[in-house]
C-alpha positions as CSV (number, residue, x, y, z in Angstrom):
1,X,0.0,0.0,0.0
2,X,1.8,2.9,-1.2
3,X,-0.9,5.7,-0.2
4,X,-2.7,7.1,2.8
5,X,-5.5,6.9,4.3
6,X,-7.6,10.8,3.6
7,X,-10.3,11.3,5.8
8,X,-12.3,10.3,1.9
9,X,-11.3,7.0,2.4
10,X,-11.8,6.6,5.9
11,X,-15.7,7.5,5.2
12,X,-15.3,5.0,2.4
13,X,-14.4,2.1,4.5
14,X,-16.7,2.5,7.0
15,X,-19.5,3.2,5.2
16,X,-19.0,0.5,3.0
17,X,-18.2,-2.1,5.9
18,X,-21.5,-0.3,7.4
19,X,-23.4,-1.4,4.2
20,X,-22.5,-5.0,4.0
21,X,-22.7,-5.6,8.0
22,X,-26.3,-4.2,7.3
23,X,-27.1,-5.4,3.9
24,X,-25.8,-9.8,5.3
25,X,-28.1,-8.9,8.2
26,X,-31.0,-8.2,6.3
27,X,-30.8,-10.9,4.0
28,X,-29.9,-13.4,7.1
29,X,-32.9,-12.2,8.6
30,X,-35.1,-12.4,5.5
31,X,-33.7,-16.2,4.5
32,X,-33.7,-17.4,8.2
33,X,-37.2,-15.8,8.6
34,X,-36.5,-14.4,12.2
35,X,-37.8,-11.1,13.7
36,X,-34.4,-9.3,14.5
37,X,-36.2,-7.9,17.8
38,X,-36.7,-11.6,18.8
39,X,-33.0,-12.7,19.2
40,X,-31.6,-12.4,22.6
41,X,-29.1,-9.4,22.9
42,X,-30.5,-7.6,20.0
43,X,-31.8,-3.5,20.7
44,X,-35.6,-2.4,19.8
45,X,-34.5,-0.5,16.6
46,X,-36.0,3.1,17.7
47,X,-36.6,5.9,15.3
48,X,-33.8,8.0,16.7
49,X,-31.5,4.6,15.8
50,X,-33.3,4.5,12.3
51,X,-33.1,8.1,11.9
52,X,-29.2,7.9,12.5
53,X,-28.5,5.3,10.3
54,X,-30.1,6.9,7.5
55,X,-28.4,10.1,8.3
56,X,-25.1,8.2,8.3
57,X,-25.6,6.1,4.6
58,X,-26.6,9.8,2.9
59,X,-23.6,11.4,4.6
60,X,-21.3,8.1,3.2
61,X,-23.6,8.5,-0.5
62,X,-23.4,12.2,0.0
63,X,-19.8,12.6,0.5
64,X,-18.6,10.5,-2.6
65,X,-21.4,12.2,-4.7
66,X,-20.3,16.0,-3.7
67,X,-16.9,14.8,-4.4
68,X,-17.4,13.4,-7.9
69,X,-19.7,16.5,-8.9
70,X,-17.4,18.9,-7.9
71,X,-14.8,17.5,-10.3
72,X,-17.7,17.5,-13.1
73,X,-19.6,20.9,-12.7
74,X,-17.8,24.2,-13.7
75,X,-21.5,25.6,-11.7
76,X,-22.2,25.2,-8.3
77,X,-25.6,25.9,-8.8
78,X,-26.0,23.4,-11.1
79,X,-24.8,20.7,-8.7
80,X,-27.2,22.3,-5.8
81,X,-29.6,22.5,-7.9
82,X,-29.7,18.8,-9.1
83,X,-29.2,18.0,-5.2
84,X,-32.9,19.4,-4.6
85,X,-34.5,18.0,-7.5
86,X,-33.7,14.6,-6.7
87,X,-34.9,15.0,-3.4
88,X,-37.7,15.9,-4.4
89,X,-38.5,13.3,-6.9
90,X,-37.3,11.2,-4.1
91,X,-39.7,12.4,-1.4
92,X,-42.8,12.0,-4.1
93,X,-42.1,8.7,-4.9
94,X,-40.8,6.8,-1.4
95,X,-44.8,5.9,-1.0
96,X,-44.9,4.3,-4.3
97,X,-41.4,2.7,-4.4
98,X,-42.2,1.6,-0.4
99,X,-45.4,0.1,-1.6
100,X,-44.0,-2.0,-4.5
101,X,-40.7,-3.1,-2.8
102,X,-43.1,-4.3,-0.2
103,X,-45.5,-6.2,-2.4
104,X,-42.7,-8.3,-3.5
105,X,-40.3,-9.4,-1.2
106,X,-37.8,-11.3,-4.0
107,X,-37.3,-7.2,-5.1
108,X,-35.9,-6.3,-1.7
109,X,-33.6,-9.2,-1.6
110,X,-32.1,-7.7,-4.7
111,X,-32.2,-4.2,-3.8
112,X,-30.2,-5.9,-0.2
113,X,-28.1,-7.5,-2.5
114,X,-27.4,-4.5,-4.7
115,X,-26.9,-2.8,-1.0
116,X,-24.4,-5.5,-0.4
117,X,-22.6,-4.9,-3.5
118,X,-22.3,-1.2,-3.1
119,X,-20.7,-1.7,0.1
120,X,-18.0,-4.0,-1.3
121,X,-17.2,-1.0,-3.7
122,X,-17.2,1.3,-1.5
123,X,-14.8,-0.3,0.4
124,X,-12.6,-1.6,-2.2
125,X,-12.3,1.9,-3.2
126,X,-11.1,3.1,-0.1
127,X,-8.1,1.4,-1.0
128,X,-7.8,3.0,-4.3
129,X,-8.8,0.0,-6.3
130,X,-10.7,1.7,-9.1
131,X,-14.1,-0.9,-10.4
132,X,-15.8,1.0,-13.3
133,X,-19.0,2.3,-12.8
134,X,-20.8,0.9,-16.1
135,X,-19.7,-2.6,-14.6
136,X,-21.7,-2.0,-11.6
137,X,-24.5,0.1,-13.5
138,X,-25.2,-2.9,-15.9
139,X,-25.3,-5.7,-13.5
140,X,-27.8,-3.8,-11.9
141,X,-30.1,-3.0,-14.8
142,X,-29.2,-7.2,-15.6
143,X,-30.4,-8.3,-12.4
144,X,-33.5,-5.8,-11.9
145,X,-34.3,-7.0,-15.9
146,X,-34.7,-10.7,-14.9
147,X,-36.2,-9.9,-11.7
148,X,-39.2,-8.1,-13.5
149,X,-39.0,-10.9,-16.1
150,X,-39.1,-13.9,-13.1
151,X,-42.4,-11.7,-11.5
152,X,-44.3,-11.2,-15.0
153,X,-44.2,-14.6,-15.4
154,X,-45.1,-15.5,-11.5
155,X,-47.9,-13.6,-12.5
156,X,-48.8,-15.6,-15.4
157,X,-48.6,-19.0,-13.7
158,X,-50.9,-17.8,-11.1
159,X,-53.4,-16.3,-13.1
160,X,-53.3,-19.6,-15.0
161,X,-54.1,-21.4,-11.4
């Protein structure tokens, strides 16, 4: 390792590590079918706890965002600009997104999974080592594209029923 550590990388690190630590919990949770309240040991998730874990994966998403705009907008406006519109189209479609996400359960295994690998490249680029983002970009759109494909025809067969 021929580099330091900036405080960029130190986000990067954690907040990956945070991600997959997270992400393998869900997903153990999810396949093993057991409450995460229910295990002995394990805290009541309050909303102050939720609220600070959200706060902390925007400030980790955030932080490498900011970064990377700054480096491709001559305008700060521009950048602070797109920063509130996608909030906003954020805000007006949680509901929707929540509701669907929620209505199939195989979708929020892959968006955990997708969670899971954002993490890895988070952290693995904390150490410099530089993954493409198209790689990860068209994985993604692979995966989400056969998921939709798997629950049209789930559809199907039960209508057929």
């Amino acid at each position: 390792m021929d580099h330091g550590f900036s405080g960029r990388d130190m986000v990067l690190l954690f907040g990956g590590l945070f991600l997959m630590a997270k992400s393998t919990s869900e997903i153990h949770g999810k396949i093993s079918k057991e409450e995460h309240l229910s295990t002995p040991g394990m805290k009541k998730l309050t909303l102050n706890m939720a609220i600070a874990q959200i706060i902390g994966l925007d400030i980790v998403f955030s932080f490498d965002s900011i970064l990377t705009a700054v480096g491709l907008v001559d305008h700060v406006s521009i950048m602070i600009l797109a920063v509130i519109i996608s909030m906003i189209v954020m805000l007006i479609s949680a509901k929707s997104v929540s509701d669907f996400v929620n209505k199939h359960p195989t979708i929020k295994m892959l968006a955990l999974s997708f969670l899971l690998m954002i993490g890895f490249m988070l952290t693995i680029e904390a150490f410099h080592y530089e993954v493409p983002k198209g790689y990860i970009y068209f994985a993604m759109a692979f995966s989400l594209l056969v998921e939709l494909l798997n629950m049209r025809i789930r559809k199907r067969n039960s209508a057929e029923q």
